[in-house]
KEDOVO-164517 format. One record per atom (N, C-alpha, C): x, y negated, z. Coordinates in pm, whole numbers, plus 50000, padded with zeros to 5 digits. Each point is the difference from the previous one (the first is absolute). Layout:
<rs>
XYZ/...
</rs>
This chain:
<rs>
570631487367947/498805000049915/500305005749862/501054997449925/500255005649878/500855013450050/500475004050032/500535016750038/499005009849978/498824999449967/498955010849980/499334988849917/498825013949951/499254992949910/498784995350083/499344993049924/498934990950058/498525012750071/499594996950105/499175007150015/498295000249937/499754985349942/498994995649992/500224988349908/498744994749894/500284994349874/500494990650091/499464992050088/500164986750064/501444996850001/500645012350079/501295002550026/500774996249863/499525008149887/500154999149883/500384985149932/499324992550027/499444986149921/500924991350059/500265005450138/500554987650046/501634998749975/500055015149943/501855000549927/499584997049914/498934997049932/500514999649844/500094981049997/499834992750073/499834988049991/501334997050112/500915008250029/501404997249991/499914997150217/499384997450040/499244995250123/500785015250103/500364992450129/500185009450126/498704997850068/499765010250090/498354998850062/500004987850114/501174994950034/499724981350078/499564990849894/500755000649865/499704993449890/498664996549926/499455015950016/498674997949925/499074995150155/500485002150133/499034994150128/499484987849984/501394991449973/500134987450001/498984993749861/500485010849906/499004995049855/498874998050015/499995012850048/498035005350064/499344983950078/500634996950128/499594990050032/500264983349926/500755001549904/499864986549942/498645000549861/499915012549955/498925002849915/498844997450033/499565009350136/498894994350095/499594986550018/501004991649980/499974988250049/499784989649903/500155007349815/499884990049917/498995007049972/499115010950015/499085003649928/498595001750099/500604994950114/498684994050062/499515012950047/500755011950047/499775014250032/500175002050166/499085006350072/500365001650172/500885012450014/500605005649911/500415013150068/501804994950038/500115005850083/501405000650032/500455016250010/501395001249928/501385011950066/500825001250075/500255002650104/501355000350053/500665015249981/501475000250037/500775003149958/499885013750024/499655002650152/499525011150042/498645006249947/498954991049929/498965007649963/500305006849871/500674987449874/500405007349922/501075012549966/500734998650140/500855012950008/498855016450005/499314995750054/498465010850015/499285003549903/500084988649937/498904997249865/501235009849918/500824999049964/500905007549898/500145016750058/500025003550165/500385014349990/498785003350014/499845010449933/498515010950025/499865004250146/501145006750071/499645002150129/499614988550087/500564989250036/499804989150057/498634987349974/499695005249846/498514996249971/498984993750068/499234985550013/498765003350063/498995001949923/498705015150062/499454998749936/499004990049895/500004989550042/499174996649868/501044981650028/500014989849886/499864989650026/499014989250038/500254985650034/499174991350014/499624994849910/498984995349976/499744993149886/500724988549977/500514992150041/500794987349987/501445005849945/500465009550048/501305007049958/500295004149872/498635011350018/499585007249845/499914990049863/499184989150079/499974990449833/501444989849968/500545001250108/501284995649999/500875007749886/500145008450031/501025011349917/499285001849893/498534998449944/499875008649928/499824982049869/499914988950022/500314989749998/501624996749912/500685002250091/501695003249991/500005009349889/499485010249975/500735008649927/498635005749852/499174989750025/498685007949928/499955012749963/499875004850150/499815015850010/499475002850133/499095010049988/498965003050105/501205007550119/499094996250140/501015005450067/499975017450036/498735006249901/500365012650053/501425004449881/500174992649889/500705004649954/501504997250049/500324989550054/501144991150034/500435011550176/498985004850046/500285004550080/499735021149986/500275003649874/500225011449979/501275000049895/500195012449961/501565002749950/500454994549890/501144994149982/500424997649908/499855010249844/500084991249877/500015013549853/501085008650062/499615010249912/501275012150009/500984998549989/500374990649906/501004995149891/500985001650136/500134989950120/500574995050074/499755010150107/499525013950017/500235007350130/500815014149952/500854998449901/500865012649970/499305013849988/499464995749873/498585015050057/501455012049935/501304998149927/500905010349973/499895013950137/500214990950093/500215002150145/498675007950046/500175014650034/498725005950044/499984996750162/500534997350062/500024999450112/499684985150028/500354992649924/499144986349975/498664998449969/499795006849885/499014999949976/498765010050070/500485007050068/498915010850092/499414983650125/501244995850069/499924989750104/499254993349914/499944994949906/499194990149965/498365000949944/499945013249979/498555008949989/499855001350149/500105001550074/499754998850109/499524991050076/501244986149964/499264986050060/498964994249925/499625006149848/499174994649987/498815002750028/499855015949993/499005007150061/499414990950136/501244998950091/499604997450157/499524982649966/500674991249914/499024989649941/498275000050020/500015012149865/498845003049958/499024998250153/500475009350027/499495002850144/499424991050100/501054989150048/499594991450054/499494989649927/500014997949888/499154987849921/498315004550013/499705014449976/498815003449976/499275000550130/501065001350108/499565002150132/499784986750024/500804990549951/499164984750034/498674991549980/499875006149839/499055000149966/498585005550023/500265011250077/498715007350035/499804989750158/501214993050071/499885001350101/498934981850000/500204997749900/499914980249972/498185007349944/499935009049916/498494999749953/499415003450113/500545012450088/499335002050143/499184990150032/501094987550046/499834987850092/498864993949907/500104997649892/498934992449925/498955008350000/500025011049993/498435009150010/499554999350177/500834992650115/498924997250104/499404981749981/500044996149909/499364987349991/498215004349932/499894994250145/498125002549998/499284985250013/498704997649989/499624985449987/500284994450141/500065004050139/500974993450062/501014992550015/500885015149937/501274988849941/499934989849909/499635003949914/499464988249927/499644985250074/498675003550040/500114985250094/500814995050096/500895009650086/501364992050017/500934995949888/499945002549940/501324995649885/499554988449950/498724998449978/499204985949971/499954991550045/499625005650144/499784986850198/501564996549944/501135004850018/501484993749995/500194990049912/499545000149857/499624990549951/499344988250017/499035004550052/498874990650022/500744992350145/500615003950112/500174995850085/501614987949942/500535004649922/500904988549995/499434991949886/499395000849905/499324989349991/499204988550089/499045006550102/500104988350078/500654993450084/501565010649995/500664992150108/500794988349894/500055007149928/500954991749863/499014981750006/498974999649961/499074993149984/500624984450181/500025010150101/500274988950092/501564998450014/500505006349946/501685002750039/501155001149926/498955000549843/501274995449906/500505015249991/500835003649847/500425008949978/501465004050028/501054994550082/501345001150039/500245010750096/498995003150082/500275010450081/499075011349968/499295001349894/499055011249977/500465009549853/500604991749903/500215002149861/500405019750036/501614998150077/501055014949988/499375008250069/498814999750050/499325006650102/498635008149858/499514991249958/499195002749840/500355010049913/500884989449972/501515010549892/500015017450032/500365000450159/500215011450044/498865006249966/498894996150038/498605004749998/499545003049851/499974995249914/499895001349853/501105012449956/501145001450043/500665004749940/499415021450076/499334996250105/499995006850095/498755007449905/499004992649942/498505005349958/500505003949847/500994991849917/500565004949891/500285016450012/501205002050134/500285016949985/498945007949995/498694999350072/499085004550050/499235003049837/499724987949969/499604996449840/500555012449929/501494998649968/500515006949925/499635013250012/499945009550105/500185009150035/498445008850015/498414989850003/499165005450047/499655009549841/499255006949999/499165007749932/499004998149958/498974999350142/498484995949980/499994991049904/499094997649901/499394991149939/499624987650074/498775001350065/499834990750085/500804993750085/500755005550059/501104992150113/500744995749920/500945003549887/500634992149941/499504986949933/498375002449990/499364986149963/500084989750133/499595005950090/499864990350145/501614995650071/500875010649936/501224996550063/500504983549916/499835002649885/500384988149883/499274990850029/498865000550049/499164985450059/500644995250075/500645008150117/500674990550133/501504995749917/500495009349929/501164991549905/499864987349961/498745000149894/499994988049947/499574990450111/499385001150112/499394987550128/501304996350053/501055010549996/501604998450046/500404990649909/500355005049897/500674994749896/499874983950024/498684998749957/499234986049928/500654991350168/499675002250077/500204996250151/501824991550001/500835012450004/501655000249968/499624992549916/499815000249855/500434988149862/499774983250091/498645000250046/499704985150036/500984999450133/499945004550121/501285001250042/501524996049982/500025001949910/501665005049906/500004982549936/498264995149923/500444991649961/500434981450098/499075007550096/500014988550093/501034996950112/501055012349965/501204999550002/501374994649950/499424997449865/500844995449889/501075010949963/499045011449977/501165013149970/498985006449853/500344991349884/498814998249910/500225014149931/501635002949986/499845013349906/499595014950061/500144996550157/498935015650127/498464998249935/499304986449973/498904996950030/499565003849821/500475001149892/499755006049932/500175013849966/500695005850055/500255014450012/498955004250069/499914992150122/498745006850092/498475002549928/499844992149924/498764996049928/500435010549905/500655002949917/500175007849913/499895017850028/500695001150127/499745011750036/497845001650061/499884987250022/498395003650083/499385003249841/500084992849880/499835003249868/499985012049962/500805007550063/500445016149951/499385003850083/499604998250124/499385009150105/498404999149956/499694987649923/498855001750001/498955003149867/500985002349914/500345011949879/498895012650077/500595004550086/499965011750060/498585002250064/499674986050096/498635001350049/499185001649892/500024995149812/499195001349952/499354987949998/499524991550080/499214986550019/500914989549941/498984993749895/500404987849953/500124988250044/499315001750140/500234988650106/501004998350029/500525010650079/501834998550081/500564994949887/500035005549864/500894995549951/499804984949927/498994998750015/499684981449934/500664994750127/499615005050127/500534989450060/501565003250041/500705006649971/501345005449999/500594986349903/499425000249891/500124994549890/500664982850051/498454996749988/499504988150066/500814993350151/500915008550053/500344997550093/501984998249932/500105006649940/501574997149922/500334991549918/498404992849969/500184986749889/500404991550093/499804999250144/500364986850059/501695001749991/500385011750008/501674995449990/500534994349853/499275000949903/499784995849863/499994983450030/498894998950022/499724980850046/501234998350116/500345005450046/501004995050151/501534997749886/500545009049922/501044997149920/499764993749861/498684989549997/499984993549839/500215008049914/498835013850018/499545006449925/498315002249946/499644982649993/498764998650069/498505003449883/500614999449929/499715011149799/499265011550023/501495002950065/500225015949991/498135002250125/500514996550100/499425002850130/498334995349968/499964990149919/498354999249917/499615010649926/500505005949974/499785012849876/499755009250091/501035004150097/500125014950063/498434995050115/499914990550052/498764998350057/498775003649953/500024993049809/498855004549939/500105011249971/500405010850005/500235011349956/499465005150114/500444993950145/499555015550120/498494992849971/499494993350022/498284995849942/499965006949948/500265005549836/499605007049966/499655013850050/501095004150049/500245016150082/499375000150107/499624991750083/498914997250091/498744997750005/499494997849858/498584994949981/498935010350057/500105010350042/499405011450023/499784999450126/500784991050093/500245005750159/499084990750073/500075002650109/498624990750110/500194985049958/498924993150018/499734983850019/501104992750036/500615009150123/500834992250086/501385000549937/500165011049901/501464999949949/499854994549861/499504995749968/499594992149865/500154987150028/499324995050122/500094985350038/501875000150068/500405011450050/501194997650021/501074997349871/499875009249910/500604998849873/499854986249957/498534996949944/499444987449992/501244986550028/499895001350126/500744992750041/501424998550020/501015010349951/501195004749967/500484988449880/499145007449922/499514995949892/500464981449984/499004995550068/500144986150005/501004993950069/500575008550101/501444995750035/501394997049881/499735010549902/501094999649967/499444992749855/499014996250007/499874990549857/500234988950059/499674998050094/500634982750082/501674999350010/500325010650018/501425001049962/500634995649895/499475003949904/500225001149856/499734984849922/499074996250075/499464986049956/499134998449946/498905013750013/498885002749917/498644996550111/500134982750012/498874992550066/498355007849995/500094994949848/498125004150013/499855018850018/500515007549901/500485016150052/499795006250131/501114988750072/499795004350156/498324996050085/500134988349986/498854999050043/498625003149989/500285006449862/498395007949934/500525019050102/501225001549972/500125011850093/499505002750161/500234988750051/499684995450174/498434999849957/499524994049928/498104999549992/499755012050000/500925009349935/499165010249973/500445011050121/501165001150073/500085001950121/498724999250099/499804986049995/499215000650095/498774998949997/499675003449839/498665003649968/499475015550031/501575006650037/499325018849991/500814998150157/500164992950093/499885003350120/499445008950103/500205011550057/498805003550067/500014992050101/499135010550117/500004995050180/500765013350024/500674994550129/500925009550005/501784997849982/500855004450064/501224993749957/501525010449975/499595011850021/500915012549986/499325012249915/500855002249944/499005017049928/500605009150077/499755014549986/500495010750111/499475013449903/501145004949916/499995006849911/501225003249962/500455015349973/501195004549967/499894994549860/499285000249879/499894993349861/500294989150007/500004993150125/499984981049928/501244996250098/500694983949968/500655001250062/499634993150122/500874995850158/499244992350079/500014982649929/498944992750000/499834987049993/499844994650139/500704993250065/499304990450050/499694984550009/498645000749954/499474986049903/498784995750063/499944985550000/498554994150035/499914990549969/499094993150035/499614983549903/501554993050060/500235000550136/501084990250059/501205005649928/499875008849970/501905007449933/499794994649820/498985002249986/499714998049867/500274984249971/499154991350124/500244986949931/501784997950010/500655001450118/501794995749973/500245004049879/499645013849966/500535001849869/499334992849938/499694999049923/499134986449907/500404985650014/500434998650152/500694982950048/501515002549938/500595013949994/501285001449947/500154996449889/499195005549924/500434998749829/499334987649985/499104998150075/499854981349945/501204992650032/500215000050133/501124996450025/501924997549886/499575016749939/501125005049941/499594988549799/498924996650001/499734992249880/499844986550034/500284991950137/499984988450038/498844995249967/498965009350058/498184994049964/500274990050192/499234989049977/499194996350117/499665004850093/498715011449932/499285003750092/500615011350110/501255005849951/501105010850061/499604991450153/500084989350062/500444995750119/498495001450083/498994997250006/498755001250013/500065013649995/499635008449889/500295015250058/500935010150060/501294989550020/500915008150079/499794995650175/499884987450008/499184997150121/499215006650043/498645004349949/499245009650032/500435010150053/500865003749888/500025015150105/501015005850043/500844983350019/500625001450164/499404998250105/498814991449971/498795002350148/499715013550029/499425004649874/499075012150068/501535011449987/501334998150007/500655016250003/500155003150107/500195018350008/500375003450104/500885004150006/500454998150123/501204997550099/500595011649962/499775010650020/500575015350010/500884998749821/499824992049929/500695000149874/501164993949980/500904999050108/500794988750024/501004999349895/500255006549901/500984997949862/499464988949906/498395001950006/499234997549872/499964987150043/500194996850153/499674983350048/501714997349923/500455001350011/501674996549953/499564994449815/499645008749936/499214997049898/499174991249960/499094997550058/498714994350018/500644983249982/501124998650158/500364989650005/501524994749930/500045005349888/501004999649895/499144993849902/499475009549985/498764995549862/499654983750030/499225000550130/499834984250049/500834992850001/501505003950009/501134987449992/499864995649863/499785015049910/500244990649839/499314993249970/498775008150067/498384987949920/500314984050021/500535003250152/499794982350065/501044993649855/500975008050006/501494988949932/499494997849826/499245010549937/499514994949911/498924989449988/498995000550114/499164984950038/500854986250022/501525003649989/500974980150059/499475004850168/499595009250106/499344997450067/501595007250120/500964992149987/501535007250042/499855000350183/499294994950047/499825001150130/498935014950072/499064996749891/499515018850066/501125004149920/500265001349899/501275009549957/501015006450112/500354987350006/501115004350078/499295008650177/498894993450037/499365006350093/500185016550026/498765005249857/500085010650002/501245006549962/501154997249900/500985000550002/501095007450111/499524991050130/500795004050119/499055010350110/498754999149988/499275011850058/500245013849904/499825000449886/500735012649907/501225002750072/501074993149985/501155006250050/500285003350135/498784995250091/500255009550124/499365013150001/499055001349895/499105016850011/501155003849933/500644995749890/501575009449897/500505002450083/500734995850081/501325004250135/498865013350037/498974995750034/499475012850157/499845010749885/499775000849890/499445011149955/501155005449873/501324989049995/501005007849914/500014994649836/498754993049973/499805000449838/500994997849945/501155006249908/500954991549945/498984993649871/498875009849894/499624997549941/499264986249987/499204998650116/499394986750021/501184984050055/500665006350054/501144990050040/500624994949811/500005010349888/500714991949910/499284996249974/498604997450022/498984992949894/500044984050041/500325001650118/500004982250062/501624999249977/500815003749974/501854995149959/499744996849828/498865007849985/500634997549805/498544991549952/499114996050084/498804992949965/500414987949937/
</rs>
């Protein structure tokens, strides 16, 4: 490896930090591993990654942000030529070879690029609505099945509409592509959090934030918003997560009935958090004073809600619940009568909330009841998130 000069900055970087290319492998994967990154190197790829001939054309995205992470440097640069300084430009015969490889660089970088906008210039509203249905379909599987076997399957998928994103042209498609981002995104974050993988589940939210920058609509992004305060309240950040709530209200005030009463009610989650009794509960009135009929919107501008009087009241039995009101048990009862079945996470929930209500009533026998029906929907559906709420109650 040191007998010639480096072919490529990467090559470059990784002498200058004293490292043989097993050395920096091994780095690579312990970095990944503290910085919460999916890409992996092996020994043989990065042997590829350093010669120009052996090259693949383009990287993965998990790889790419890997390296470029490692070295805060983009990877088209990390993977083109080192400064001059270091290729003997004295040397004409060096330096011709190296006008050459960079040329043939040139070449294939631009050829990648034409070849990635290609692919994004056949996304037509078809595609589109597949890229959406994929979404939409593991959400409801997520909903009966818990997020443990759906999350890396998402991931892929998000990361999949990101290239597409990056690369389209059209105006419009890049608006409709960033919608299914952010329905991804927001999806993965709650996912991620009901996993207990809290720092994916803010990233995720953060990137649907940026995607929905892009759509233009102040909806996606209130509820982008509104959806990252709960990791705020989940780490006794519950201040913070009242503010960033009132804020997507604000940025939302514009959008349908139904995403106002959703905000609305965000809203009052995280002031019950906070300990802001009367706050919250003037928020839930007013929730369910701008209610429509109806329980989903279906609009690239807004984001999906799905909300109705029965989803609406748990939430409302929650944060009563979460302020040790009374009446939390009476309305969490309710609407464990009327839920449906097909929501089988939210019953995990539902009957959490009901363990606390009972134990704040002295009432330790339903406590413990619902208590032990919660923890058989946690096992089937994975919650680590809901499982700590009954260990640290």
């Amino acid at each position: 490896m040191r007998d010639r000069s480096p072919s490529t900055l990467l090559e470059a970087k990784i002498r200058e930090r004293g490292m043989t290319l097993g050395e920096f492998v091994e780095y690579a994967e312990e970095f990944a591993r503290d910085h919460g990154e999916r890409g992996t190197i092996s020994m043989r790829h990065l042997q590829r990654l350093i010669s120009p001939r052996e090259r693949p054309a383009s990287l993965q995205p998990a790889t790419r942000r890997l390296l470029e992470a490692i070295f805060a440097t983009s990877a088209m640069e990390l993977l083109g030529p080192p400064p001059r300084a270091d290729l003997g430009e004295a040397n004409p015969q060096v330096s011709a070879e190296c006008t050459s490889s960079v040329v043939a660089d040139w070449q294939r970088e631009a050829a990648e690029v034409a070849r990635l906008v290609a692919r994004s210039a056949r996304v037509d509203q078809e595609a589109l609505d597949l890229l959406a249905s994929q979404v939409e379909n593991t959400r409801r599987l997520d909903r009966r099945f818990g997020a443990s076997m759906l999350l890396g399957a998402l991931r892929l998928h998000a990361e999949h509409v990101e290239q597409l994103l990056m690369h389209a042209t059209d105006a419009r498609i890049c608006r409709s592509l960033a919608a299914v981002l952010v329905d991804a995104h927001t999806l993965a974050g709650w996912q991620s959090l009901d996993r207990g993988e809290v720092v994916k589940a803010w990233w995720h939210y953060g990137r649907a934030g940026e995607a929905a920058l892009i759509t233009e609509s102040s909806a996606l992004r209130a509820h982008a918003l509104a959806k990252q305060a709960v990791v705020l309240s989940d780490v006794g950040r519950t201040a913070d997560a009242a503010h960033m709530t009132g804020h997507a209200r604000s940025l939302g005030r514009s959008g349908s009935a139904m995403v106002r009463t959703w905000l609305a009610a965000a809203h009052g989650e995280a002031l019950a958090a906070a300990g802001e009794r009367t706050d919250s509960l003037r928020a839930f009135d007013e929730a369910i004073a701008t209610m429509p009929s109806g329980c989903t919107t279906d609009s690239d501008e807004e984001p999906y809600v799905g909300l109705d009087d029965v989803h609406l009241a748990r939430w409302r039995g929650h944060a009563l619940a979460r302020i040790g009101d009374p009446e939390a048990v009476p309305v969490l009862t309710g609407a464990l009568h009327d839920h449906d079945a097909e929501f089988t996470r939210a019953e995990a929930a539902l009957r959490v909330d009901l363990s606390l209500a009972h134990l704040a009533t002295g009432d330790a026998a339903a406590a413990n009841e619902q208590r032990q029906a919660a923890m058989v929907v946690i096992d089937a559906v994975g919650s680590i998130r809901q499982g700590r709420r009954l260990i640290t109650r």
